[in-house]
GUKOLGU-873696 format. One record per residue: residue in one letter; x, y, z of N, C-alpha, C, O in turn. Coordinates in pm, 1 decimal. Layout:
BEGIN
+------+----------+----------+----------+----------+----------+----------+----------+----------+----------+----------+----------+----------+
! code !    neast !   nnorth !      nup !   caeast !  canorth !     caup !    ceast !   cnorth !      cup !    oeast !   onorth !      oup !
+------+----------+----------+----------+----------+----------+----------+----------+----------+----------+----------+----------+----------+
!    a !        X !        Y !        Z !        X !        Y !        Z !        X !        Y !        Z !        X !        Y !        Z !
...
+------+----------+----------+----------+----------+----------+----------+----------+----------+----------+----------+----------+----------+
END
This chain:
BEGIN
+------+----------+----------+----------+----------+----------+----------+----------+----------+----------+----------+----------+----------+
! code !    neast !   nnorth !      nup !   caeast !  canorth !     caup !    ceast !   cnorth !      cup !    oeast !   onorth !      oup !
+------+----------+----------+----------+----------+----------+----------+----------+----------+----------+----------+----------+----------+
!    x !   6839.2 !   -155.0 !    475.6 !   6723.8 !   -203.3 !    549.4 !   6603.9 !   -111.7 !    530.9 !   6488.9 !   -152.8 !    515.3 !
!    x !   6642.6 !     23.4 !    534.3 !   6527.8 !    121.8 !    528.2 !   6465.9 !     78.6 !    380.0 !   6344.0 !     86.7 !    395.9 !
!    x !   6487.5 !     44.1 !    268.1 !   6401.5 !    -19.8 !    113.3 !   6387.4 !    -90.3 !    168.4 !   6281.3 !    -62.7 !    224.4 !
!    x !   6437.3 !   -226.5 !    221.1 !   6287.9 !   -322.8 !    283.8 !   6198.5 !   -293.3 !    364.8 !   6096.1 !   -359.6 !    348.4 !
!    x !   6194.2 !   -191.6 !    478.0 !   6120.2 !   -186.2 !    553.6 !   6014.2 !   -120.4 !    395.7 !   5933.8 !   -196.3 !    341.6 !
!    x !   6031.4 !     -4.6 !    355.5 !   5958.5 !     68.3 !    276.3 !   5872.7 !    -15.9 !    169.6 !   5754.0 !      9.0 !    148.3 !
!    x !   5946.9 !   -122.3 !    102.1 !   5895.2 !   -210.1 !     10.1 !   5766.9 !   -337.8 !    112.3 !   5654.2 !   -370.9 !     75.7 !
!    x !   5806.3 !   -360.8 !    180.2 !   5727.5 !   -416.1 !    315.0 !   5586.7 !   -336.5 !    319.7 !   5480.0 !   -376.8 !    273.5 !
!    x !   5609.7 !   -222.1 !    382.0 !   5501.0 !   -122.6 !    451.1 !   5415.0 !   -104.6 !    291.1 !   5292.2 !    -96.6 !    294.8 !
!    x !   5483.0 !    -99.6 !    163.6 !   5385.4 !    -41.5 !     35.7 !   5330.2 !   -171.6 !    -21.2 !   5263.5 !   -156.5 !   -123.6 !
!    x !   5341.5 !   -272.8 !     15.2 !   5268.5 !   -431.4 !     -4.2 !   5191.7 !   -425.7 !     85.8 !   5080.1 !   -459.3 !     46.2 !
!    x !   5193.8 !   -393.9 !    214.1 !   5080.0 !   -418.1 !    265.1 !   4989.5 !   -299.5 !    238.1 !   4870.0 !   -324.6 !    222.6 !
!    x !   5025.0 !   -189.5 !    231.2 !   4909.8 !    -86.7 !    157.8 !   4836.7 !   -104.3 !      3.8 !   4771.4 !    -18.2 !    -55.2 !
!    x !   4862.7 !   -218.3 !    -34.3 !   4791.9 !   -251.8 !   -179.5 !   4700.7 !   -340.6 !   -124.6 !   4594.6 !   -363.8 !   -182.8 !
!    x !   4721.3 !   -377.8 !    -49.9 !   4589.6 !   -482.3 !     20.8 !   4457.4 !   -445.2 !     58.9 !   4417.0 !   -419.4 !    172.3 !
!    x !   4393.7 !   -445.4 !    -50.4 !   4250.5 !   -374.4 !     -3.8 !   4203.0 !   -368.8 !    148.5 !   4223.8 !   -449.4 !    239.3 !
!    x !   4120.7 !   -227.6 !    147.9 !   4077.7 !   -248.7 !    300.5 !   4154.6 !   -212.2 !    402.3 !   4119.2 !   -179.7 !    515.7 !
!    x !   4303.8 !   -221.7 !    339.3 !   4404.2 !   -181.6 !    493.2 !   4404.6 !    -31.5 !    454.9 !   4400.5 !    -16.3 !    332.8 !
!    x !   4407.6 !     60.0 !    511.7 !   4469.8 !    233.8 !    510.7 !   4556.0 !    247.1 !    628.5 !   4600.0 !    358.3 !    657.8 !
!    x !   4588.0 !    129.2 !    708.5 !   4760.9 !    169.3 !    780.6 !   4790.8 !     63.3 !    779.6 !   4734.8 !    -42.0 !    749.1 !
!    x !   4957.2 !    111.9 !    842.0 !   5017.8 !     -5.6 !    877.6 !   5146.4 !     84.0 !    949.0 !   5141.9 !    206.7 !    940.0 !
!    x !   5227.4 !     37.4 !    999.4 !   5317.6 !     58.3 !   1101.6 !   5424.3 !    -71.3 !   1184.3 !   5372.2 !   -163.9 !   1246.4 !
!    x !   5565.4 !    -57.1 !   1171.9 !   5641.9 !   -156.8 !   1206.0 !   5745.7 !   -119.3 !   1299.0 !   5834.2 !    -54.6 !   1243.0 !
!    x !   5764.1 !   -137.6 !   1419.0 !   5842.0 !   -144.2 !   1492.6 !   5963.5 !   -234.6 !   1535.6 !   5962.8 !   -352.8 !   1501.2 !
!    x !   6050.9 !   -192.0 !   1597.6 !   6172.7 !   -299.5 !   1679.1 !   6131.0 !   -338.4 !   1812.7 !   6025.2 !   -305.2 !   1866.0 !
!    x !   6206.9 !   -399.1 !   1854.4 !   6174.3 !   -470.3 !   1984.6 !   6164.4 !   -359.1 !   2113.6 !   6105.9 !   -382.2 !   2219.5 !
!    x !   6227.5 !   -247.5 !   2083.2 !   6233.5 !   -146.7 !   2214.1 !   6130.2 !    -23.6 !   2159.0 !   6135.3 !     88.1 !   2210.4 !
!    x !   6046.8 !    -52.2 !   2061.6 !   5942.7 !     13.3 !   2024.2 !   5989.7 !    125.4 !   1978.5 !   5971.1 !    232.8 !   2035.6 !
!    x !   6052.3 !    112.3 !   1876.1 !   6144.6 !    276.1 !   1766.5 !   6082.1 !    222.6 !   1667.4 !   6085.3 !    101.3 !   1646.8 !
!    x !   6015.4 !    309.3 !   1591.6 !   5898.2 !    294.0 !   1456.7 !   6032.2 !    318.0 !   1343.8 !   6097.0 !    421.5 !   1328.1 !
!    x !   6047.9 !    191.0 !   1275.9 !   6076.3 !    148.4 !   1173.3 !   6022.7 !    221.4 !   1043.1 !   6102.2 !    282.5 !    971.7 !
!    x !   5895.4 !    215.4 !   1014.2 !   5809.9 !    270.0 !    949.6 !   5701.4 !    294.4 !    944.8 !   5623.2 !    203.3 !    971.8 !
!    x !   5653.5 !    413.8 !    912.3 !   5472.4 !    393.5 !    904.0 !   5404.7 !    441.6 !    765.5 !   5449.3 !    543.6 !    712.9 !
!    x !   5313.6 !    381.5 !    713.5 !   5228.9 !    493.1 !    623.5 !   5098.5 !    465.3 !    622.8 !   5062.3 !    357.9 !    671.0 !
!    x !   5031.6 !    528.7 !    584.8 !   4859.7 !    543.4 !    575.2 !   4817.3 !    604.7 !    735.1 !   4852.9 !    703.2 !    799.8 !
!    x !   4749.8 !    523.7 !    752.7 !   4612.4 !    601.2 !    881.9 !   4669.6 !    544.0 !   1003.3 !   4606.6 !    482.5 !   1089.3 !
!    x !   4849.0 !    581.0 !   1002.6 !   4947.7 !    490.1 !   1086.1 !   4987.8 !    564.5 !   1211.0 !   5069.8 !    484.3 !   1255.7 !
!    x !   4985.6 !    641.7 !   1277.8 !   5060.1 !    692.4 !   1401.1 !   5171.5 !    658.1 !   1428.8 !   5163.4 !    566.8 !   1511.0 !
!    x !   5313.3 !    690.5 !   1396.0 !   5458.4 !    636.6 !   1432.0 !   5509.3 !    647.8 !   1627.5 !   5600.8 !    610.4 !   1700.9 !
!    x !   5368.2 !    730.5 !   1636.5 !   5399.2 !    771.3 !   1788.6 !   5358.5 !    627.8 !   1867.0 !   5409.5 !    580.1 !   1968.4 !
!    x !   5260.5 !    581.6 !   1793.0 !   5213.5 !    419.2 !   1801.7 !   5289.5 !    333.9 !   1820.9 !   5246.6 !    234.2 !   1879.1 !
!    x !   5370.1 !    336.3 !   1797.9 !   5509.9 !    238.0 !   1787.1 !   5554.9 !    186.4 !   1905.7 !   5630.5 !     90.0 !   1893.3 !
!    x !   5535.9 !    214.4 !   1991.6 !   5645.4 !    212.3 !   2167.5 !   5437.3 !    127.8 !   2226.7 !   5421.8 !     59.6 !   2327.9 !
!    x !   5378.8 !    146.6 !   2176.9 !   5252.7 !    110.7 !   2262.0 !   5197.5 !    -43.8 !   2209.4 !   5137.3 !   -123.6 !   2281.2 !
!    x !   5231.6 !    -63.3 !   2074.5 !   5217.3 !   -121.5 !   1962.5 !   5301.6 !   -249.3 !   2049.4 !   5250.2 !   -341.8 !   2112.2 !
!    x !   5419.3 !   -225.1 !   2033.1 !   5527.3 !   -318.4 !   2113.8 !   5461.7 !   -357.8 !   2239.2 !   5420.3 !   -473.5 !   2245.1 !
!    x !   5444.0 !   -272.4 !   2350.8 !   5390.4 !   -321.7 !   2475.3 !   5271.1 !   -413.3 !   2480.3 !   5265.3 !   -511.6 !   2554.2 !
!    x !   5144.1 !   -362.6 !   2369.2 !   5048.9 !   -497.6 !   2428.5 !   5147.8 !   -606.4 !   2359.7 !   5210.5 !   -681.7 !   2434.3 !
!    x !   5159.0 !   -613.5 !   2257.2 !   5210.1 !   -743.1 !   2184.5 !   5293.1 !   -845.2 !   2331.6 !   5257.3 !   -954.4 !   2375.6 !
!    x !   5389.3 !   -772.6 !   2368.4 !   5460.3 !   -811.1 !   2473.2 !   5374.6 !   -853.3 !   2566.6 !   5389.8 !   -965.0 !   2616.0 !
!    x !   5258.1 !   -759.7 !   2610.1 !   5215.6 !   -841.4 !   2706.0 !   5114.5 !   -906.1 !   2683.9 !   5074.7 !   -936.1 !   2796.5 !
!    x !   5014.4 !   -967.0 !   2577.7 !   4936.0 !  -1022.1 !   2552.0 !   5001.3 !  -1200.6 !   2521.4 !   4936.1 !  -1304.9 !   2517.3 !
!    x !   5158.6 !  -1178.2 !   2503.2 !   5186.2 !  -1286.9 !   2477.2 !   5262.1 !  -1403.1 !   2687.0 !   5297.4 !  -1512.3 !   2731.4 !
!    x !   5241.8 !  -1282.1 !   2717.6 !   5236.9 !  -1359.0 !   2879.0 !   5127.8 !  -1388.3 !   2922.5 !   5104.1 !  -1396.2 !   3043.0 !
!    x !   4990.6 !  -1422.4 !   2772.9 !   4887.2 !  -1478.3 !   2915.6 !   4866.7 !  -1651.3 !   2879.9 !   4782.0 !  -1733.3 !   2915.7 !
!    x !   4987.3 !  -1659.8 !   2792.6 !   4957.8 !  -1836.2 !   2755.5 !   5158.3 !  -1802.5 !   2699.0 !   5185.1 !  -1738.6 !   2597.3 !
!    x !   5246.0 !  -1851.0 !   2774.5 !   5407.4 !  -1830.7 !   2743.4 !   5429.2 !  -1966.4 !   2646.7 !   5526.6 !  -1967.5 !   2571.5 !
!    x !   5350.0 !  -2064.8 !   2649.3 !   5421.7 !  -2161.8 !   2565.1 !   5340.8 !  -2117.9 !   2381.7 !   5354.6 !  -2196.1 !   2287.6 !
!    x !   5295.3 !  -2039.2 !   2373.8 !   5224.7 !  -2052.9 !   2258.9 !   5251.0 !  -1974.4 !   2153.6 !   5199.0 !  -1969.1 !   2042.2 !
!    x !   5326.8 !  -1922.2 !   2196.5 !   5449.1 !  -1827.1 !   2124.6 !   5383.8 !  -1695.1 !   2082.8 !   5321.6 !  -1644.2 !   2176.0 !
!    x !   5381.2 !  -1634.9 !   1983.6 !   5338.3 !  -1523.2 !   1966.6 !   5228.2 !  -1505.6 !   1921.7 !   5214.3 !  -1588.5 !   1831.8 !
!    x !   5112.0 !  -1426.2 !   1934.3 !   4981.1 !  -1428.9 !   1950.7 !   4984.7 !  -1294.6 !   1844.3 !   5068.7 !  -1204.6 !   1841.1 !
!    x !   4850.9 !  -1315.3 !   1749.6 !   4786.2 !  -1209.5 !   1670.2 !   4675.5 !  -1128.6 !   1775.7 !   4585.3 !  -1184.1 !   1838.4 !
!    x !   4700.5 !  -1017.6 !   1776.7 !   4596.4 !   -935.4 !   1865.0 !   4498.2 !   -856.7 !   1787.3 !   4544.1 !   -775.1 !   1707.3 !
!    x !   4370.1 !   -868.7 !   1798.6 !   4291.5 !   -790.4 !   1714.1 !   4221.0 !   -672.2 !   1827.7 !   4157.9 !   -688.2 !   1932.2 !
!    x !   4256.1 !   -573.6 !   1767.7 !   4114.1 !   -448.6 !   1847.8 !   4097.1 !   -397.7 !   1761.1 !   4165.6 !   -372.9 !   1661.9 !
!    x !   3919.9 !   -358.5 !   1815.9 !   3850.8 !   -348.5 !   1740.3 !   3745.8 !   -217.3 !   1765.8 !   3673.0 !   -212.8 !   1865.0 !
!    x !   3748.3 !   -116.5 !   1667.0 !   3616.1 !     -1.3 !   1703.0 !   3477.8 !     19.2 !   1595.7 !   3468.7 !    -48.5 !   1493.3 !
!    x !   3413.0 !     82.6 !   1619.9 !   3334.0 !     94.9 !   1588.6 !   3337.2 !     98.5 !   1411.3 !   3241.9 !     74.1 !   1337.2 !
!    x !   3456.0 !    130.8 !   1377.4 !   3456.4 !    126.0 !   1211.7 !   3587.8 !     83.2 !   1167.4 !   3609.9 !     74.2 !   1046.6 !
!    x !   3700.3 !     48.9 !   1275.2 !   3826.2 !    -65.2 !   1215.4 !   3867.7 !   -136.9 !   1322.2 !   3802.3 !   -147.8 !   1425.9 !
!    x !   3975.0 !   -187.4 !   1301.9 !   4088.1 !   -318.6 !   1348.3 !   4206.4 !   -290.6 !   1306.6 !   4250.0 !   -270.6 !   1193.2 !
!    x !   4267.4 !   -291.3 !   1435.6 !   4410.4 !   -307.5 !   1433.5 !   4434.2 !   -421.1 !   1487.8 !   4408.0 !   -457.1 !   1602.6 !
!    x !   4489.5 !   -483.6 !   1395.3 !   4615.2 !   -608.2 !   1427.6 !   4737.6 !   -621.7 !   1403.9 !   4806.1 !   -590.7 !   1306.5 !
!    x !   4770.6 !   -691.8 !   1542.6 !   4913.2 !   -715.3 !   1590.2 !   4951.6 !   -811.4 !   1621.3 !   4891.1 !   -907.6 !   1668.7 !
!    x !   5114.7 !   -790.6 !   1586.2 !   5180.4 !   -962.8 !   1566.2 !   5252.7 !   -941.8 !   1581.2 !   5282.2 !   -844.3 !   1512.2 !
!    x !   5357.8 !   -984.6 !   1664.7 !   5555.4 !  -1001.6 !   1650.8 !   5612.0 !  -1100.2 !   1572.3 !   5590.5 !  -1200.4 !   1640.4 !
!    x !   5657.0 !  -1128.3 !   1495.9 !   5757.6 !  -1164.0 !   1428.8 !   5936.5 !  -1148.4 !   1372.8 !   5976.1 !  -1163.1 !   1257.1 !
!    x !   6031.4 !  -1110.5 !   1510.7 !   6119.8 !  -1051.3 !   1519.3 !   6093.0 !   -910.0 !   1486.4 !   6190.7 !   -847.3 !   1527.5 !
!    x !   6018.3 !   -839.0 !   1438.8 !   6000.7 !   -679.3 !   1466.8 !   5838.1 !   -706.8 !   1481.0 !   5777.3 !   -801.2 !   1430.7 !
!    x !   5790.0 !   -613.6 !   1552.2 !   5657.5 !   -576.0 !   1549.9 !   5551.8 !   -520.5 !   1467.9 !   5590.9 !   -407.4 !   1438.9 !
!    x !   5402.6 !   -547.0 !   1398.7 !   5364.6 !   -501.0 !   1310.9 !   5229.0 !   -486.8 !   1332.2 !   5169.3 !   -563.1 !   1408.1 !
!    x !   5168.6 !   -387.9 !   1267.1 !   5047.3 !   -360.6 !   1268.1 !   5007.4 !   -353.7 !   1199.3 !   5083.8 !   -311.5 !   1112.5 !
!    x !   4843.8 !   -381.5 !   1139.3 !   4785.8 !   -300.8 !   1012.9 !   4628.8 !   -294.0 !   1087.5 !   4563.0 !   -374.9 !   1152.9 !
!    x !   4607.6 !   -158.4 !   1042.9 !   4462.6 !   -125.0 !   1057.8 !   4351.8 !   -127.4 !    908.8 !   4385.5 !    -83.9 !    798.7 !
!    x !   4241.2 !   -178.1 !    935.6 !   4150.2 !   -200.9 !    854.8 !   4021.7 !   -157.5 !    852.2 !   3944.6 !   -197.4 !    939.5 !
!    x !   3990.4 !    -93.9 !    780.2 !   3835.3 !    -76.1 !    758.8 !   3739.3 !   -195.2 !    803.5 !   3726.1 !   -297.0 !    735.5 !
!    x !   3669.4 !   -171.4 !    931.5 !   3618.4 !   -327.6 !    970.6 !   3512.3 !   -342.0 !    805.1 !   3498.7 !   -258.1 !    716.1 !
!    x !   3449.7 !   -490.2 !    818.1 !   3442.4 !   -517.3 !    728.2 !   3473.8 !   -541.6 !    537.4 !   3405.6 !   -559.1 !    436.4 !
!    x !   3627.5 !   -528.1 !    576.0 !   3675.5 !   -505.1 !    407.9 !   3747.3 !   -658.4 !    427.8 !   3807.6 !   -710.9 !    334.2 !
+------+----------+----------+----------+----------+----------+----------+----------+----------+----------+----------+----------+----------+
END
């Protein structure tokens, strides 16, 4: 599992514009991280996801974007949790 997670995390780092990314399990234990990723991220990463998806329960899992002054992190569950941060505008 650890080569897929790894082969996973280095596809999404060829994607222009992204410099992180980071994947978690359901009890927020970081799977993997690389680039401009925080693994400590992982357990917090899980929680909004979790709770952003209790403000509409039938609609299943929701993409979360935040956003600062020069990137975006987005988040999604899809049986593990995932992130990628982006250079806003790329």
């Amino acid at each position: 599992m650890e080569q897929q997670v790894e082969h996973v995390l280095d596809k999404i780092m060829e994607v222009p514009g992204n410099i992180g990314c980071i994947l978690a399990n359901n009890q927020g234990l970081c799977l993997g991280a690389k680039g401009n990723a925080s693994e400590h991220s992982a357990g917090i990463i899980v929680a909004i996801s979790d709770l952003a998806s209790t403000l509409d329960p039938g609609c299943g899992s929701p993409v979360i974007s935040l956003e600062s002054n020069d990137k975006i992190c987005m988040i999604h569950k899809h049986g593990i949790t995932g992130a990628i941060y982006k250079m806003k505008g790329s």
